[in-house]
C-alpha positions as a printed Julia matrix, in Angstrom:
400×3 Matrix{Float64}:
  10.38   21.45   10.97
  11.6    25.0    10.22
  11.2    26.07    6.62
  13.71   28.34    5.63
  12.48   32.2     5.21
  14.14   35.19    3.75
  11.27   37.42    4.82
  10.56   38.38    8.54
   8.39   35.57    9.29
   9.78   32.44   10.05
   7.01   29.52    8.73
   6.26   26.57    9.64
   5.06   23.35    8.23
   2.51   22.17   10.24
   1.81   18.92    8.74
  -1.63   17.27   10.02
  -1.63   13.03    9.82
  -4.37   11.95    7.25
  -4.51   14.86    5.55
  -1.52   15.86    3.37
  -2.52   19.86    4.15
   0.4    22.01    4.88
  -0.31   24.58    7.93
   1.93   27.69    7.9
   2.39   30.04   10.77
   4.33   33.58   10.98
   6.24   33.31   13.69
   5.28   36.79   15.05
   1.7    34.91   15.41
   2.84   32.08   17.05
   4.11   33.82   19.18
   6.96   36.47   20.56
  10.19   35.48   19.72
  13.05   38.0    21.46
  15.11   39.55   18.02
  18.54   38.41   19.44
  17.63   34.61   19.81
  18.75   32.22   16.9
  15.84   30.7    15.14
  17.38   27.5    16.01
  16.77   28.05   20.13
  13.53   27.73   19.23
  12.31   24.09   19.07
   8.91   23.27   17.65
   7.11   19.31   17.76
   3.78   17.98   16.35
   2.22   14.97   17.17
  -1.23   14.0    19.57
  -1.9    14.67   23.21
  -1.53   11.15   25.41
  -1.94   13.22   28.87
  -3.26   16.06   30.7
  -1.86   16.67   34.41
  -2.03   20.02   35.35
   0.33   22.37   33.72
   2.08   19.7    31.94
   1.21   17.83   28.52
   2.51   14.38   27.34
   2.43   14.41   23.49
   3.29   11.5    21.93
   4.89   13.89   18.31
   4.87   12.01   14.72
   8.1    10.46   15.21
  10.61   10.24   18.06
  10.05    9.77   22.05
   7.54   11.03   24.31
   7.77   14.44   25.2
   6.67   16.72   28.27
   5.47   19.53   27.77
   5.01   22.27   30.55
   2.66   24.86   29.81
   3.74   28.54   31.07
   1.33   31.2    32.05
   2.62   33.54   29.17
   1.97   30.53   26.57
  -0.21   31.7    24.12
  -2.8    28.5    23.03
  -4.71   28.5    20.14
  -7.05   26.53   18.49
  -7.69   25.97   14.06
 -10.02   24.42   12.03
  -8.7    21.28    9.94
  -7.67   22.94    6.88
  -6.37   26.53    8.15
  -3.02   27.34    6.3
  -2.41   30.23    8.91
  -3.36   31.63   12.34
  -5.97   34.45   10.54
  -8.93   32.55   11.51
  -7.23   31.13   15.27
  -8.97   31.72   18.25
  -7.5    31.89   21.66
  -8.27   29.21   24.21
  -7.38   27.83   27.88
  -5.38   24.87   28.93
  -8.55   23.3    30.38
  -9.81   23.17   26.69
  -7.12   20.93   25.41
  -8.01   17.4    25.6
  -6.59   13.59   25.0
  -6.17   13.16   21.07
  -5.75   16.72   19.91
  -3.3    17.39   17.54
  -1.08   19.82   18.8
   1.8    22.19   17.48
   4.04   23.34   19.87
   7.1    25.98   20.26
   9.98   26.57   22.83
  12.84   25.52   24.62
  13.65   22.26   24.85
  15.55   20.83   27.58
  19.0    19.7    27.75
  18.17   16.12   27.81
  15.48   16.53   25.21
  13.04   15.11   27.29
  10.81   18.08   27.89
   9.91   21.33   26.63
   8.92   24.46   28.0
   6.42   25.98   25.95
   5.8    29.14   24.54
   2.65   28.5    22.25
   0.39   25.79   21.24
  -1.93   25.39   18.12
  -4.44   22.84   18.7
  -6.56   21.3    16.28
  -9.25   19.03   18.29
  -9.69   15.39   17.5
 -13.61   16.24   17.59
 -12.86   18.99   14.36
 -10.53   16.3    13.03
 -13.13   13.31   13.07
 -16.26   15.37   11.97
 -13.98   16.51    8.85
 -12.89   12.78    8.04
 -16.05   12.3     8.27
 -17.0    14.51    5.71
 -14.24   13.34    3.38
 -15.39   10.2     3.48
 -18.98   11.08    2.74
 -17.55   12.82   -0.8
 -15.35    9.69   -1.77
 -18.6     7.52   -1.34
 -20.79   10.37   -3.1
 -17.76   11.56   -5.86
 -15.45    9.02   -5.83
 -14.78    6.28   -8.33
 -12.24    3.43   -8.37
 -10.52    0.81  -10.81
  -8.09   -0.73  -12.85
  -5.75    1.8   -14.52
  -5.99    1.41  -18.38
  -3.34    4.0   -20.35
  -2.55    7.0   -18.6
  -1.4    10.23  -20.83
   0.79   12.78  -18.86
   0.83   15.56  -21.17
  -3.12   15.23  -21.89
  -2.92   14.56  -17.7
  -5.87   12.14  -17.59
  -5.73    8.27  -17.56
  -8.4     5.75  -18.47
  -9.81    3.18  -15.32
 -12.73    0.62  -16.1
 -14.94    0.56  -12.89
 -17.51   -1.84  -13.04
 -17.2    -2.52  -16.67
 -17.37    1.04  -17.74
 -14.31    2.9   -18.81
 -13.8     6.24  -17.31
 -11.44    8.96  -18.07
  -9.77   10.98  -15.16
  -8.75   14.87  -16.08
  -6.07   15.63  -13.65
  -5.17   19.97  -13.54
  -2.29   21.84  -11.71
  -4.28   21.44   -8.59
  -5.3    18.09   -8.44
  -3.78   16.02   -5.82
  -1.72   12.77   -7.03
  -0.49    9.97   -4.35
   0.76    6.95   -4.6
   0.9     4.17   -1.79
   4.82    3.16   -0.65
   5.71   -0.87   -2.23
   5.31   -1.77    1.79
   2.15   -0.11    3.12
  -1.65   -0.34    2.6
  -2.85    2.63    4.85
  -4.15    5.3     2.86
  -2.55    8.0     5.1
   0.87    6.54    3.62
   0.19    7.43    0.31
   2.96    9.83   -0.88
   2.82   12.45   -3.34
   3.1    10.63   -6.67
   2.46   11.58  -10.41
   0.63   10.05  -13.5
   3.7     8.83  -14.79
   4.24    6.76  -11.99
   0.66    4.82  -13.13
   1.04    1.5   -14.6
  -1.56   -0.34  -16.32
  -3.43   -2.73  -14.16
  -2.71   -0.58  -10.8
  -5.22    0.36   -8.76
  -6.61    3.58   -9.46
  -8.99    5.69   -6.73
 -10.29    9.16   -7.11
 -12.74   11.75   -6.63
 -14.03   14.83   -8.31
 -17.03   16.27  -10.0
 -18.08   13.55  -12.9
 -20.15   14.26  -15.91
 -23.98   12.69  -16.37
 -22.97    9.54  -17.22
 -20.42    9.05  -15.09
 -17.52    8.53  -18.16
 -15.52   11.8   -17.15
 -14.07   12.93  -14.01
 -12.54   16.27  -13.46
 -10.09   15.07  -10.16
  -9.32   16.73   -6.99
  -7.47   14.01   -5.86
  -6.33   10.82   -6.62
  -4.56    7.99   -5.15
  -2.83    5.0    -6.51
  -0.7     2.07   -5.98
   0.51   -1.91   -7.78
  -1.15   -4.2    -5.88
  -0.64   -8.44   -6.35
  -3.27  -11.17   -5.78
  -2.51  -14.91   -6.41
  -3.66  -17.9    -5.55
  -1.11  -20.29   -3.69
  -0.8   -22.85   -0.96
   1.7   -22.12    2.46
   4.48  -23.51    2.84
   5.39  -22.32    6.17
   3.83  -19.92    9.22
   6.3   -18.1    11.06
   4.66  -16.41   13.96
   7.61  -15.23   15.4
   7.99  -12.42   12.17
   4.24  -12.71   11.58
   4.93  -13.93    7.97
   4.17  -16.49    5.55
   5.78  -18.64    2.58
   3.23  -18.98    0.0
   4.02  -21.37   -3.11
   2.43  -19.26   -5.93
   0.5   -21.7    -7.96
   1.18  -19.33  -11.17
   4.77  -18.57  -10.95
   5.69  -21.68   -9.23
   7.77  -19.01   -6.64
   7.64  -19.09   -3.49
   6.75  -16.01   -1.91
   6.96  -14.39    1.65
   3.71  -12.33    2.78
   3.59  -10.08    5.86
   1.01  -10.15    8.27
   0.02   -6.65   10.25
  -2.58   -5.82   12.26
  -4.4    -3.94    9.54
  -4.67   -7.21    7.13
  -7.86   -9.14    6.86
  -7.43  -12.73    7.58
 -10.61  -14.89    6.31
 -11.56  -18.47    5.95
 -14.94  -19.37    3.51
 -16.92  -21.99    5.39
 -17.14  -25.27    3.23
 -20.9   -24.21    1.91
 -20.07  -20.78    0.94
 -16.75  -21.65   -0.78
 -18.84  -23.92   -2.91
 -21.33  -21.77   -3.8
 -18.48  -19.42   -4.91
 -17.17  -21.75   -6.9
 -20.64  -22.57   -8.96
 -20.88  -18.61   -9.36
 -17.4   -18.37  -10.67
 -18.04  -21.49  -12.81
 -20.68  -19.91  -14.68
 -19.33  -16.14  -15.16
 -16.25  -17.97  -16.6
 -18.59  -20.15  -18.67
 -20.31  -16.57  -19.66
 -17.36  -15.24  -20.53
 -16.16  -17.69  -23.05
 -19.85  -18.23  -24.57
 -19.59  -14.53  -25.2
 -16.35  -14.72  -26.88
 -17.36  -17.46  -28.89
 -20.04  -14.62  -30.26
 -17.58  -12.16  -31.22
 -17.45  -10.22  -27.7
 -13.89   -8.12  -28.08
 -11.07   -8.9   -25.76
 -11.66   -5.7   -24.2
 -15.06   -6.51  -22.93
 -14.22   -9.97  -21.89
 -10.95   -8.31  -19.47
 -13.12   -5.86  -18.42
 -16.28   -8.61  -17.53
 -13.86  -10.52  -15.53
 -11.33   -7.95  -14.08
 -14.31   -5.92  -12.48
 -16.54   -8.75  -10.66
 -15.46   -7.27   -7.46
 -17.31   -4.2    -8.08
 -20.19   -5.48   -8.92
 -23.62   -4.81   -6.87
 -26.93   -6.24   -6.28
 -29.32   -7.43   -3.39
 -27.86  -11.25   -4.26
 -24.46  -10.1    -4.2
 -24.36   -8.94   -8.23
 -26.07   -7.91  -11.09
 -28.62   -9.83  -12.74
 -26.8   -12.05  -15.23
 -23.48  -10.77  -14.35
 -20.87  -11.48  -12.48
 -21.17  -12.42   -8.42
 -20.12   -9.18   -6.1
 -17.65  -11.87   -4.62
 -15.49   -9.18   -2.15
 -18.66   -8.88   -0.57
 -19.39  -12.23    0.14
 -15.72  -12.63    1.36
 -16.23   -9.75    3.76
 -18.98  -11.78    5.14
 -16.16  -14.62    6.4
 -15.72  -15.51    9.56
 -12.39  -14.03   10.51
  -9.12  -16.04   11.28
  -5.89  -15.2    13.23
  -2.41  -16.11   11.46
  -2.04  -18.93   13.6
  -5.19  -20.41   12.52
  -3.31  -20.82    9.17
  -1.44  -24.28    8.3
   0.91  -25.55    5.88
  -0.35  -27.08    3.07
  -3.61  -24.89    2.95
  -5.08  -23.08   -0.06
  -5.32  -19.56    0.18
  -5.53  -16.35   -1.98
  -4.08  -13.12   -1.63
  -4.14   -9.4    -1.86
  -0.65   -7.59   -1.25
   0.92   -4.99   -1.5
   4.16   -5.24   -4.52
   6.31   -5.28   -1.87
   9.96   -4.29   -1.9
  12.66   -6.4    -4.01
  14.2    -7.06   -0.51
  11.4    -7.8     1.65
   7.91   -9.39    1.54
   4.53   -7.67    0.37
   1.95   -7.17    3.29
  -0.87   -9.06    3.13
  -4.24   -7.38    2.65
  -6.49   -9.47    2.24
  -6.0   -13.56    2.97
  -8.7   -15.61    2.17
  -8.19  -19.41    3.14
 -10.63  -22.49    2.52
 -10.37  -21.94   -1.34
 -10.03  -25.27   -2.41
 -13.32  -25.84   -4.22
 -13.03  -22.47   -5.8
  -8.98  -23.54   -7.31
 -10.54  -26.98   -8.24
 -13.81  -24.92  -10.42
 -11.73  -21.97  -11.39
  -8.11  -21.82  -11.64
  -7.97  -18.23  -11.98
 -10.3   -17.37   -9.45
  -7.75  -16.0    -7.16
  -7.35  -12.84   -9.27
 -11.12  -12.68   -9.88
 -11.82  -12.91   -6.15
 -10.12   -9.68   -5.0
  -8.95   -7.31   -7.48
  -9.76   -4.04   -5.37
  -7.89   -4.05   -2.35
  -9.68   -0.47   -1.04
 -11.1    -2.31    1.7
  -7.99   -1.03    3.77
  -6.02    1.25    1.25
  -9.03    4.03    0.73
  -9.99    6.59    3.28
 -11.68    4.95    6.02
 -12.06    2.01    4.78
 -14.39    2.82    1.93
 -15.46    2.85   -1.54
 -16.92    4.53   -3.69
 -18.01    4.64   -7.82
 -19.81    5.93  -10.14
């Protein structure tokens, strides 16, 4: 995409998947352009390389058709670190070096039919540079991240309140901090769009990373990423494989609701043993919890003892005394395929809000829940309340 210029350089947005950073390139470093051709005869695509033959690329660009691309022996190629904003730091390589699953920029004339394009230059970032600086980004969510249920969040102060593992933490946002927010129909991280604190609702989930102070209370943020997730507990009406969906009688609202099924949700069933021994454990943190309001424990602590017993740790799955680290045990499930699901079975669920007009996507199902409905009612919510298994980068998370 051309962004409009009233200067002498013409930039360009080169906009990398996963990583929200905006590239921009003079044109005059791109490349020559002749003074008497239009900006618009020159055509410009982004997207991965699917195939090398020769003198001619297939990239498959970030939205549209396939498109070939035939390399000239004036083209000028390139190659940028993850990160660059211009072509300063760019160093000049050969055809030969480009390889399957680079991201590539390129410029020039496209063909009539709009099928190929002859081109003029190339900016490659490799997939190698791209995967050893995920790589690194996920190693500072795990080592600086922290994630939670949103509390209030105060726009002109810019911070909001999270409890993460029963400790309340306060995120300082500044000018530069990074804010997105994941789409009512998506639970991949790299769909998160820009978003602001305002948009933060009490009980959404809440990840982000920055430097935190010694006990972990405050964190300054460099980015952070949010979205309204629902979990209920329900039984299925129906399985449609045809549209990969489900109708789900919500045992709480007494709706039924529709659930998409993608590749990217997690599909479990709890063997008979271990969906019993979740229900004892859930049985007695729900026992704990009322014994401790009967002593005068606030309301506070008790929401916060039994909204965050997926984020508890421990060798035997949580802390001592406390609540079971029950998204763990889940995770330890044998998986299941949506047509391994039948009507009239008890499952719980972790979706995204989904749209008013269409159906959250399922992202996490866990079926075989019976004994854990029959010894805890509630236990659906209490069984996955942090659905960062899939949302956060790579599949991680972190805390303080």
């Amino acid at each position: 995409m051309i962004a409009p210029s009233k200067t002498k350089f013409l930039a360009l947005a080169f906009c990398v998947a996963t990583t929200g950073n905006v590239f921009v390139i003079p044109l005059s470093a791109a490349g020559p352009a002749p003074q008497e051709a239009a900006p618009s005869a020159v055509t410009r695509r982004i997207g991965a390389v699917k195939a090398i033959n020769g003198t001619a690329i297939t990239l498959t660009p970030d939205s549209g058709s396939d498109l070939n691309v035939t390399v000239q022996p004036t083209t000028r190629i390139v190659r940028i670190a993850p990160g660059e904003k211009d072509l300063k730091n760019a160093t000049q390589i050969q055809l030969q070096d480009v390889q399957v699953g680079d991201r590539v920029l390129v410029g020039g004339k496209l063909s009539d039919d709009k099928l190929s394009l002859a081109a003029s230059s190339v900016v490659v970032m490799k997939k190698s540079d791209l995967q050893a600086r995920d790589q690194q980004t996920l190693q500072d969510w795990q080592k600086r991240g922290v994630d939670g249920l949103a509390g209030a969040a105060d726009a002109s102060a810019g911070t909001i309140s999270i409890t993460s593992k029963g400790k309340s933490v306060v995120i300082h946002t500044s000018g530069t901090t990074v804010i997105r927010r994941y789409p009512p129909d998506s639970v991949k991280f790299e769909d998160a769009k820009p978003g602001t604190l305002q948009e933060i609702h009490p009980g959404d989930q809440v990840r982000a990373r920055g430097d935190r102070n010694a006990d972990g209370t405050d964190l300054s943020a460099e980015e952070i990423v949010s979205g309204t997730f629902r979990n209920f507990a329900g039984t299925i009406n129906s399985v449609d494989a045809s549209s990969s969906t489900l109708s789900v009688h919500d045992l709480l609202s007494k709706k039924n609701v529709t659930i998409k099924v993608t590749a990217d949700s997690q599909l479990r069933k709890l063997p008979p043993e271990m969906a019993q021994m979740m229900a004892k454990r859930l049985k007695g943190a729900a026992a704990g919890a009322m014994a401790g309001a009967a002593s005068g424990s606030s309301a506070g602590d008790q929401h916060a003892a039994s909204a965050n017993a997926p984020g508890a740790t421990g060798g035997n799955g949580g802390h001592s005394g406390g609540p079971p680290d029950l998204q763990r045990l889940i995770s330890h499930a044998p998986a299941v395929s949506l047509a391994d699901l039948q009507k009239g079975d008890a499952v719980v669920i972790l979706s995204t809000e989904g749209t008013a007009s269409g159906a959250g996507t399922a992202i996490t199902l866990v079926s075989g829940v019976e004994p854990i409905l029959q010894a805890a009612p509630n236990a659906g919510q209490a069984m996955m309340l942090a659905p960062w298994s899939l949302g956060a980068p790579a599949g991680d998370s972190g805390g303080p």
